[in-house]
C-alpha positions in Angstrom: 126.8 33.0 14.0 129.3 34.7 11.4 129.0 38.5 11.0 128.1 40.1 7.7 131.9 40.8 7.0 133.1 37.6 7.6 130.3 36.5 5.4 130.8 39.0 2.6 134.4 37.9 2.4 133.8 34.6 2.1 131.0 34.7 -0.7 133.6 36.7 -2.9 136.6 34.6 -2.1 134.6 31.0 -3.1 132.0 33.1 -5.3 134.2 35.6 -7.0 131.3 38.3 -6.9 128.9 39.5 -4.3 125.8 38.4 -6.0 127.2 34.5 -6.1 125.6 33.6 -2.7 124.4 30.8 -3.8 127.0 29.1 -5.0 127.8 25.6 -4.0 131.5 26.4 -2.5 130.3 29.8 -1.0 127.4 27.6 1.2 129.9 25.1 2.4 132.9 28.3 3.2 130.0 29.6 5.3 128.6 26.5 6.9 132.0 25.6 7.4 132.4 29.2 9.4 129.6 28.4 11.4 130.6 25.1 12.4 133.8 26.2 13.8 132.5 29.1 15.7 130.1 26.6 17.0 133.1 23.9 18.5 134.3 26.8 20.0 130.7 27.4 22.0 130.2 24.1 22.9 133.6 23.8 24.4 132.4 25.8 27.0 128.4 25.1 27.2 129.1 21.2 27.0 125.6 20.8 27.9 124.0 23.0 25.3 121.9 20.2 23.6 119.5 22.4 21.9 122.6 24.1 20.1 124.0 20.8 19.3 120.7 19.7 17.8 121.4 23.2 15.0 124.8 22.0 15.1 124.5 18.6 13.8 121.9 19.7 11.2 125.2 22.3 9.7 127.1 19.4 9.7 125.3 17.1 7.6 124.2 20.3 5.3 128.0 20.6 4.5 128.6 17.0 4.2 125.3 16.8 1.1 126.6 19.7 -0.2 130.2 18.4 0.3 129.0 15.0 -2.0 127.3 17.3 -4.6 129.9 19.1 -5.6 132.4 16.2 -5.5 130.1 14.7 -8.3 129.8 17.8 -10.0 132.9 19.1 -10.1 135.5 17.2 -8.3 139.1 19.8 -9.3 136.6 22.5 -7.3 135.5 20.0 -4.5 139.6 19.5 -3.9 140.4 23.5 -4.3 137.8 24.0 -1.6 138.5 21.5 1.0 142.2 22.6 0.8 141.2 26.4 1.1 138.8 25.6 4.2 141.3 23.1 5.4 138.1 20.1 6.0 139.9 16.8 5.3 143.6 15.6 5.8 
């Protein structure tokens, strides 16, 4: 779980205002937060499969969200996974 400041930052880096929560790059910027914080858990509770079961379902949000924008908008769908560093 991301704390309020982490996610404030995020929604006005990808969002450009506070009120932009739902913005398509803001959701990803934050599911993307979440899945990291995440790999760190499970790289010490290996066994956590309840976690992992939250986990997964983060993962494939990102990755519908990931497709959506890369049909709507592809020069933002680049500028993002740059920024969050997702894809070599």
């Amino acid at each position: 779980m991301i704390s309020k400041e982490k996610k404030k930052e995020l929604v006005l880096k990808f969002g450009g205002s506070e009120k932009n929560t739902g913005d398509t790059r803001v959701q990803i910027a934050i599911l993307t937060e979440d899945i990291e914080s995440l790999k760190k858990h499970f790289a010490v509770n290996k066994k956590d499969k309840h976690s992992m079961r939250g986990f997964i379902a983060k993962v494939n949000q990102r990755k519908r969200l990931l497709a959506y924008l890369k049909e709507k908008d592809f020069n933002s769908y680049k500028e993002t996974i740059e920024a969050l560093n997702i894809r070599k």
